[in-house]
C-alpha atoms as an extended CHARMM CRD file, in Angstrom:
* protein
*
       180  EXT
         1         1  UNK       CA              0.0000000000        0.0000000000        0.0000000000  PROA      1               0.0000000000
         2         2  UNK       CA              1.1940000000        3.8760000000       -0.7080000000  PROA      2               0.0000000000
         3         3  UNK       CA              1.6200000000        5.9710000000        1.4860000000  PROA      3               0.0000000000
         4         4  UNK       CA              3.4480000000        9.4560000000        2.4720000000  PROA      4               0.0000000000
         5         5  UNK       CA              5.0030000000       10.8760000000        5.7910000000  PROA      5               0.0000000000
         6         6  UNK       CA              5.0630000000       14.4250000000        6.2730000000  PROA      6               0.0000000000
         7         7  UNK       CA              5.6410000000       17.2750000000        8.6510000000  PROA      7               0.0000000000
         8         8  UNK       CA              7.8570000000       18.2520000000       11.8420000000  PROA      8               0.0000000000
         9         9  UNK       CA             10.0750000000       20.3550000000        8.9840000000  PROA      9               0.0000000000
        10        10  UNK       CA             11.3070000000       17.1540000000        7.2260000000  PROA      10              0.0000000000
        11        11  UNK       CA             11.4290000000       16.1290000000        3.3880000000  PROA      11              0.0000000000
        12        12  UNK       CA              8.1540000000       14.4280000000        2.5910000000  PROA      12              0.0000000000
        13        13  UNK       CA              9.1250000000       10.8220000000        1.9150000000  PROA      13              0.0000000000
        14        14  UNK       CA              6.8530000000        8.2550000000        0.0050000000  PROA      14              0.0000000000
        15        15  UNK       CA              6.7840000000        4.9890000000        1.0520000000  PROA      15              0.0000000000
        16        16  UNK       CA              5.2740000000        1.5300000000        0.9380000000  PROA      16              0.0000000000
        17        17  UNK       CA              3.7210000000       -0.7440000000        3.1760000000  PROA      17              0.0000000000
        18        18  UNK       CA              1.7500000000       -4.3700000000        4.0460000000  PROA      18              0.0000000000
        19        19  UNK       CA             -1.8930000000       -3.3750000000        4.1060000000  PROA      19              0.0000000000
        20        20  UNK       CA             -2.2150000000       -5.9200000000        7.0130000000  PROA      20              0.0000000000
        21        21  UNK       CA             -1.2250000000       -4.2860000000        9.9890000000  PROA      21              0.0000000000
        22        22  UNK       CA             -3.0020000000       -1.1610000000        8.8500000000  PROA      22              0.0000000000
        23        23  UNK       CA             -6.3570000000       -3.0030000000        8.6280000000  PROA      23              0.0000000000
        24        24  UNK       CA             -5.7730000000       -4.3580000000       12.0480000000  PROA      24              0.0000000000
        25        25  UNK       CA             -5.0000000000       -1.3080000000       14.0700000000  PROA      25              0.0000000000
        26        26  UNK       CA             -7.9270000000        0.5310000000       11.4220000000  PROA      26              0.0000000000
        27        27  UNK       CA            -10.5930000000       -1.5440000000       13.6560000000  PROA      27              0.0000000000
        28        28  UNK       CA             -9.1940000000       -0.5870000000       17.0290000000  PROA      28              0.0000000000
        29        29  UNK       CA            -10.3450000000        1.9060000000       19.3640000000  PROA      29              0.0000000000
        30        30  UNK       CA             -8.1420000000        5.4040000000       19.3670000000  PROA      30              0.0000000000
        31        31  UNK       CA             -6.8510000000        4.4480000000       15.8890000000  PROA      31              0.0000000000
        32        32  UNK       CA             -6.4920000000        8.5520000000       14.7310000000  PROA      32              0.0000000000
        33        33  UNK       CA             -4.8850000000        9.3120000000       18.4090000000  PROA      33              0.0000000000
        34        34  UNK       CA             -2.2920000000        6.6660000000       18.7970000000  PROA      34              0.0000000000
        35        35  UNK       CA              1.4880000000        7.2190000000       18.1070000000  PROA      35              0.0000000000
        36        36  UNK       CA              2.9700000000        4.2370000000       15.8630000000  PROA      36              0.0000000000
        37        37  UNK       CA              6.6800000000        4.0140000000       15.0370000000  PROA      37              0.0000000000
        38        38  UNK       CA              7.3170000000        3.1840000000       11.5140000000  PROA      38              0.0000000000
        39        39  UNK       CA             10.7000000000        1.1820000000       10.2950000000  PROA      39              0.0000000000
        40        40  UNK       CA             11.3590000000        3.4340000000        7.3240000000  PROA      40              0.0000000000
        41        41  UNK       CA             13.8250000000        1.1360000000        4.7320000000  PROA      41              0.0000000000
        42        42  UNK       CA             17.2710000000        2.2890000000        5.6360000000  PROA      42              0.0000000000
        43        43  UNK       CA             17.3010000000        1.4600000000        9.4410000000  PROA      43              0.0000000000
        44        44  UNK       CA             15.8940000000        5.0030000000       10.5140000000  PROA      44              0.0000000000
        45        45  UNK       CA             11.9760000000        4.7690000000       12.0900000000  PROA      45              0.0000000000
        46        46  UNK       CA              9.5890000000        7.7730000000       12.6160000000  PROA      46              0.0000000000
        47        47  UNK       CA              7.5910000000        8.6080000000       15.2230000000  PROA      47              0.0000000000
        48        48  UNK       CA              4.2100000000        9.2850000000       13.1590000000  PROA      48              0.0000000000
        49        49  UNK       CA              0.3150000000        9.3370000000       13.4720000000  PROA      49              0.0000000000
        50        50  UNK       CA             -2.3150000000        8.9380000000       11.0110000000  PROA      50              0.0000000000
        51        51  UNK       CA             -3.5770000000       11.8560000000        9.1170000000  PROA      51              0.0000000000
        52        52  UNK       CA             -5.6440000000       10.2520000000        6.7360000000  PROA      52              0.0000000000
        53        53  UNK       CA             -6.4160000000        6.7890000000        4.9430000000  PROA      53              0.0000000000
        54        54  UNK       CA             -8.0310000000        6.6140000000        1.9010000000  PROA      54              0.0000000000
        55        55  UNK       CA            -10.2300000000        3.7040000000        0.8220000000  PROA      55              0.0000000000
        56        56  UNK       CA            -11.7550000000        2.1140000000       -1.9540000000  PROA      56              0.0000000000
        57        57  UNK       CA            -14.9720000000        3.4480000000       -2.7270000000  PROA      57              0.0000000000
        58        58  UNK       CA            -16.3590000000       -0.1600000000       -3.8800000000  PROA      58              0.0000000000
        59        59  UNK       CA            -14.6130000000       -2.6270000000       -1.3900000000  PROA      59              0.0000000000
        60        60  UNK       CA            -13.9180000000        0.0950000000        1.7290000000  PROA      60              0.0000000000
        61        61  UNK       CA            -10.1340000000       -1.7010000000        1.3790000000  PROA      61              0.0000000000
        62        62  UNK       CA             -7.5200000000        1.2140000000        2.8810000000  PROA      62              0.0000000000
        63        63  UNK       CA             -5.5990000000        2.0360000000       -0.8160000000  PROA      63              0.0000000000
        64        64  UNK       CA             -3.4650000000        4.5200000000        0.5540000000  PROA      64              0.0000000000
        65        65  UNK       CA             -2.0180000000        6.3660000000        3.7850000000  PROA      65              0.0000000000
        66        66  UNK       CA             -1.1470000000        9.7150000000        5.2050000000  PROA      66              0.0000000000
        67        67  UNK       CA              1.0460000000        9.8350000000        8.1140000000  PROA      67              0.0000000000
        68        68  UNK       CA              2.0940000000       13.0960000000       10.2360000000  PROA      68              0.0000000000
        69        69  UNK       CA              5.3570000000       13.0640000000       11.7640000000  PROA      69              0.0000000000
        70        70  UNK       CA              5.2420000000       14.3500000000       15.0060000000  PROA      70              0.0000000000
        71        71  UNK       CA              7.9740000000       14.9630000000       18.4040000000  PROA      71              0.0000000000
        72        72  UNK       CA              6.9970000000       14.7420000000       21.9800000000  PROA      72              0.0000000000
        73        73  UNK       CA              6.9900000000       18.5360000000       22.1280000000  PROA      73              0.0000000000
        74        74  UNK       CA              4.6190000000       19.6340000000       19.5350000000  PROA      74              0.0000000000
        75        75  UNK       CA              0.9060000000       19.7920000000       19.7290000000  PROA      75              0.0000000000
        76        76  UNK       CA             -1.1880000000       18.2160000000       17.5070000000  PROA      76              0.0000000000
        77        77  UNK       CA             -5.4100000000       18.8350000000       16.8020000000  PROA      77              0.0000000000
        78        78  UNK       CA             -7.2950000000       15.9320000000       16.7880000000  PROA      78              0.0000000000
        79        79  UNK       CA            -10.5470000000       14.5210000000       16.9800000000  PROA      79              0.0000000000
        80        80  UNK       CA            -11.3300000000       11.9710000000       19.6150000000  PROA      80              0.0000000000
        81        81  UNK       CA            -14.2090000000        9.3600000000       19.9890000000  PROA      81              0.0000000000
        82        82  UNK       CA            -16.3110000000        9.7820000000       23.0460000000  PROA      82              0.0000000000
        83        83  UNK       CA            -17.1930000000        6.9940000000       24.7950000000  PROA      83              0.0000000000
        84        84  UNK       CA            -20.0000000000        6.4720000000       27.7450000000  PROA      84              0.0000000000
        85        85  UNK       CA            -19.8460000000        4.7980000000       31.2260000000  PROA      85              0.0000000000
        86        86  UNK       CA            -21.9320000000        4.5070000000       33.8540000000  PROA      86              0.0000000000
        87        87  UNK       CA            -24.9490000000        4.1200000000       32.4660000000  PROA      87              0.0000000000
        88        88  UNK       CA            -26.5990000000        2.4710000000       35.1500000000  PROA      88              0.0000000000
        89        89  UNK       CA            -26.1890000000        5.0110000000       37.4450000000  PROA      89              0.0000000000
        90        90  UNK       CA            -27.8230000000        7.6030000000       35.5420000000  PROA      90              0.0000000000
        91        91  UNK       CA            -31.4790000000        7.9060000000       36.9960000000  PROA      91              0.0000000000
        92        92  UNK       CA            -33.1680000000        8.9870000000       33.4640000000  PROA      92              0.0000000000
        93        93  UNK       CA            -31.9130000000        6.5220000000       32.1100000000  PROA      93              0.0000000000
        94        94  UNK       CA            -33.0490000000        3.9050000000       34.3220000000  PROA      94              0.0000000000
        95        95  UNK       CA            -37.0110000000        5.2160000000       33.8690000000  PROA      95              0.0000000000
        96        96  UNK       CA            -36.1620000000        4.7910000000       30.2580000000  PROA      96              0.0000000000
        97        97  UNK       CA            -34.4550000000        8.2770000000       29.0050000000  PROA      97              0.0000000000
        98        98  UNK       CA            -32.5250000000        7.6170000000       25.6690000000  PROA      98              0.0000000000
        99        99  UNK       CA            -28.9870000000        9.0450000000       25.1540000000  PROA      99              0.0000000000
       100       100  UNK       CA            -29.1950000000       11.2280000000       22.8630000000  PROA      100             0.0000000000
       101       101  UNK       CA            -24.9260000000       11.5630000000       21.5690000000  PROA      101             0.0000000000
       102       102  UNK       CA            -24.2900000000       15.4460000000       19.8750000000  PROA      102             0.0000000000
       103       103  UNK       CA            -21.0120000000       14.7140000000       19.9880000000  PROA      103             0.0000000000
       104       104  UNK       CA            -19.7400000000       11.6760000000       18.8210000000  PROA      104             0.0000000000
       105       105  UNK       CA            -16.3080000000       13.2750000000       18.4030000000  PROA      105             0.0000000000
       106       106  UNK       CA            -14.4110000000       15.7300000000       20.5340000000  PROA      106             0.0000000000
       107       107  UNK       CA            -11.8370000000       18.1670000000       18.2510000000  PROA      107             0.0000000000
       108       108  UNK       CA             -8.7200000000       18.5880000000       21.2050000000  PROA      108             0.0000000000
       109       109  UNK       CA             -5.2160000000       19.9120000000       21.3250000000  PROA      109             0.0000000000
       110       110  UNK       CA             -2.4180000000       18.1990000000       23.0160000000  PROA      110             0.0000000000
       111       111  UNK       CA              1.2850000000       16.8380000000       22.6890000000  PROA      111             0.0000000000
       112       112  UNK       CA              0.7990000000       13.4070000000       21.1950000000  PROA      112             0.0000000000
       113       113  UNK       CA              1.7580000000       11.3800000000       23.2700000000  PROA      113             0.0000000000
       114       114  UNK       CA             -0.6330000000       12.7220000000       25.4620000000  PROA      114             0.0000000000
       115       115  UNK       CA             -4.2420000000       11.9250000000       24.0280000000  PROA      115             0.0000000000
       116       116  UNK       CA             -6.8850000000       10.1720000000       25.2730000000  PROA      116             0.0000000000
       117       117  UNK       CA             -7.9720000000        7.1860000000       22.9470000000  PROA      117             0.0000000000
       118       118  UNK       CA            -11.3900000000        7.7730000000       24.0320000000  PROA      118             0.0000000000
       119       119  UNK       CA            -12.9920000000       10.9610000000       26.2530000000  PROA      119             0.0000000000
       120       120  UNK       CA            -14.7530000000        9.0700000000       28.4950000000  PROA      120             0.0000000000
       121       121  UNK       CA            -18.0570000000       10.5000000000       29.4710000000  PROA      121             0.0000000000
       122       122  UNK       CA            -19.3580000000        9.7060000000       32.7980000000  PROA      122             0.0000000000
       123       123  UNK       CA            -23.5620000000        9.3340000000       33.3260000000  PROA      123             0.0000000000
       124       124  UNK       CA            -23.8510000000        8.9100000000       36.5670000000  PROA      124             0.0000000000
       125       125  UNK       CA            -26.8180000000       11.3660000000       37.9560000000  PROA      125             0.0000000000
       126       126  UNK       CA            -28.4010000000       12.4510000000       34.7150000000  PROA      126             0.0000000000
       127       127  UNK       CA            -31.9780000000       12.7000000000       35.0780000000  PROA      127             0.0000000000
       128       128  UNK       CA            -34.0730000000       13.4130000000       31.6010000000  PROA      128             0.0000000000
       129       129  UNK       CA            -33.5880000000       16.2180000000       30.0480000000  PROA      129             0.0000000000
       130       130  UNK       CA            -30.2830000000       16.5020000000       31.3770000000  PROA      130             0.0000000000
       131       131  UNK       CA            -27.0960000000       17.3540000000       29.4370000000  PROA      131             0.0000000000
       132       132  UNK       CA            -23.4260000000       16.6980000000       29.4140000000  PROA      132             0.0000000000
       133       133  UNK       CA            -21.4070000000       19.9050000000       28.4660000000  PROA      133             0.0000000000
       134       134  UNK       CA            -17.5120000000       19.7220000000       28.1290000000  PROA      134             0.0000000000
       135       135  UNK       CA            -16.7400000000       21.3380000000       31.2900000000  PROA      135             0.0000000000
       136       136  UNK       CA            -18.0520000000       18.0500000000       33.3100000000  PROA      136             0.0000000000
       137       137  UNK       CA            -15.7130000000       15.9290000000       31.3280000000  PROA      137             0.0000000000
       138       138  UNK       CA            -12.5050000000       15.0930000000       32.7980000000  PROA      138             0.0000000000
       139       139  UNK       CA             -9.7790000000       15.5560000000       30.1090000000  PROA      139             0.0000000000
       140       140  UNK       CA             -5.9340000000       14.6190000000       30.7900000000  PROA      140             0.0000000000
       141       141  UNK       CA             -3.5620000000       17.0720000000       31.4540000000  PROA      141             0.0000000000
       142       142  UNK       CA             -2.0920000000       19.1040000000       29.0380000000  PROA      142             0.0000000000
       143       143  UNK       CA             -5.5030000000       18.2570000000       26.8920000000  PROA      143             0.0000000000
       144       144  UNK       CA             -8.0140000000       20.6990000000       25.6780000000  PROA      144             0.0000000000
       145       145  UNK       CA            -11.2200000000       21.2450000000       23.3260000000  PROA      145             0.0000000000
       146       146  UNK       CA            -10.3190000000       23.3520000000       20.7390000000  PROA      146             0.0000000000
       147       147  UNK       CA            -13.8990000000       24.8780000000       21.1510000000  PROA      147             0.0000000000
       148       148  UNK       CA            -12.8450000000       27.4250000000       24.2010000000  PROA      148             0.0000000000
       149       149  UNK       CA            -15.6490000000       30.2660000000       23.6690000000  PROA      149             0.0000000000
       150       150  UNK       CA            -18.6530000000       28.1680000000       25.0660000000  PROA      150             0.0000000000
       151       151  UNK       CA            -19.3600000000       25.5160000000       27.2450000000  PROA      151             0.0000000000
       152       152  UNK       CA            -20.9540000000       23.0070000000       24.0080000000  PROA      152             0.0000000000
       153       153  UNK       CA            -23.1930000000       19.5910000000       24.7820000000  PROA      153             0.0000000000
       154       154  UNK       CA            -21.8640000000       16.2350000000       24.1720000000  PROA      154             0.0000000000
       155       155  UNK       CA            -24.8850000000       13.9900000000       25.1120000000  PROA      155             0.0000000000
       156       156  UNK       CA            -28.3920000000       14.8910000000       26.6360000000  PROA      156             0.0000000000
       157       157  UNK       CA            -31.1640000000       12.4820000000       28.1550000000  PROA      157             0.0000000000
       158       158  UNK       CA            -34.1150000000       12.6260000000       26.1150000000  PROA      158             0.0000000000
       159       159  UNK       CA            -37.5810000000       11.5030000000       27.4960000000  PROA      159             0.0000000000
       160       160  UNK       CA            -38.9650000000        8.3970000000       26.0890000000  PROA      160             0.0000000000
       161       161  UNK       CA            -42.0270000000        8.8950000000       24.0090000000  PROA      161             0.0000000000
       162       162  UNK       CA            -44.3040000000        6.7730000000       26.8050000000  PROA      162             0.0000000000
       163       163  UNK       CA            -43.4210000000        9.1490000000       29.4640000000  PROA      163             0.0000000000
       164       164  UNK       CA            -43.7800000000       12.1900000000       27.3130000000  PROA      164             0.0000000000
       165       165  UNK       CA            -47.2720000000       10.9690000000       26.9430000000  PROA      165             0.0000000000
       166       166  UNK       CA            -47.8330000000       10.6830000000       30.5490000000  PROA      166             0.0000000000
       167       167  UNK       CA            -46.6870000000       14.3300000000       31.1940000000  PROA      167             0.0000000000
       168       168  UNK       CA            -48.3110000000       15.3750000000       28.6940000000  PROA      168             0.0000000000
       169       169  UNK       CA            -51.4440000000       13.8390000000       30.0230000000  PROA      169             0.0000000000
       170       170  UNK       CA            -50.7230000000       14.7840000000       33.8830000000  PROA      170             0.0000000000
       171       171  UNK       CA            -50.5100000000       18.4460000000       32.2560000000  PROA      171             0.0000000000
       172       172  UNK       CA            -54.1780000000       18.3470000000       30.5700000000  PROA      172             0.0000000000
       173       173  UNK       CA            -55.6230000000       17.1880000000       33.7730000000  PROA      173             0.0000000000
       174       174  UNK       CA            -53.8300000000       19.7530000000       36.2510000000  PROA      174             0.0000000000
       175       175  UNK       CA            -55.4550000000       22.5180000000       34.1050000000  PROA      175             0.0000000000
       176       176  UNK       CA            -58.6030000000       20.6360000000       33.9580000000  PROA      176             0.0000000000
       177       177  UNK       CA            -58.9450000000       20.8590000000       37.5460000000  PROA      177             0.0000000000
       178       178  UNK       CA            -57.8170000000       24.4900000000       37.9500000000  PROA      178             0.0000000000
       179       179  UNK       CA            -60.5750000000       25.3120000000       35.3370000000  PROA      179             0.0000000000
       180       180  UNK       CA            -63.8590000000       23.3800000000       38.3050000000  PROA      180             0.0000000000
């Protein structure tokens, strides 16, 4: 398979690679966060991520690979998959509130070595119509959003239709009575 590394203020060298190994760390979790070492030919290896793969628009097969060099003491932008725990321990969604995900993604700064492979997003005492914003998420050190102007959503607890009905219903009755 092609590909190129680029970046840290080095010559952009082409080179060549199994497809196999790709493909395997492709369907693991943190795959456009981690930091790989590649054994350029010659002896020399580079400390690179991936910038982009590009695939076949009939199979989905990776054809061909970017990769960013990159040093412990540069910063690199990002986007990072959130992930959700505690699920059970979120009361809406134990009297059936849906998680509802805005963010599947989190764009953050950070030295590369750094990075999260996941921002984990933790439940535990959302009630419906409750939301997760940014600011309750615990990020690592030395890691921030690159959204810094407002505090933005990342999952709410949306009311199942069933006890939207029942509110609804609770509602038309409470002014029913206020009307006798």
């Amino acid at each position: 398979m092609p590909g190129v590394v680029y970046g840290n203020k080095q010559p952009t060298e082409l080179v060549a690679m199994d497809p196999r190994p790709l493909i395997a760390e492709l369907h693991k979790s943190g795959f456009n966060t981690r930091v790989f070492t590649l054994n350029v030919e010659g002896g020399n290896s580079e400390t690179v991520m991936v910038h982009d793969v590009q695939f076949n628009p009939v199979t989905d097969d990776p054809q061909a690979v970017d990769f960013l060099r990159v040093s412990a003491d540069k910063e690199v932008v990002v986007s990072v998959p959130t992930s959700f725990v505690n699920e059970e321990k979120s009361p809406g969604i134990k009297r059936g509130g849906v998680l509802n995900v805005v963010r599947h993604e989190v764009e953050v700064k950070g030295k590369a070595t750094g990075l999260p492979e996941t921002i984990e997003c933790d439940l535990t005492g959302l009630d419906v119509n409750d939301s997760l914003h940014i600011s309750a998420v615990k990020l690592p050190a030395g890691v921030t959003p690159t959204i810094t102007d407002r505090d933005f959503t990342i999952a709410t607890i949306a009311a199942p239709s069933g006890l939207k009905a029942a509110e609804a219903e609770a509602a038309a009755e409470g002014e029913g009575e206020g009307e006798e």
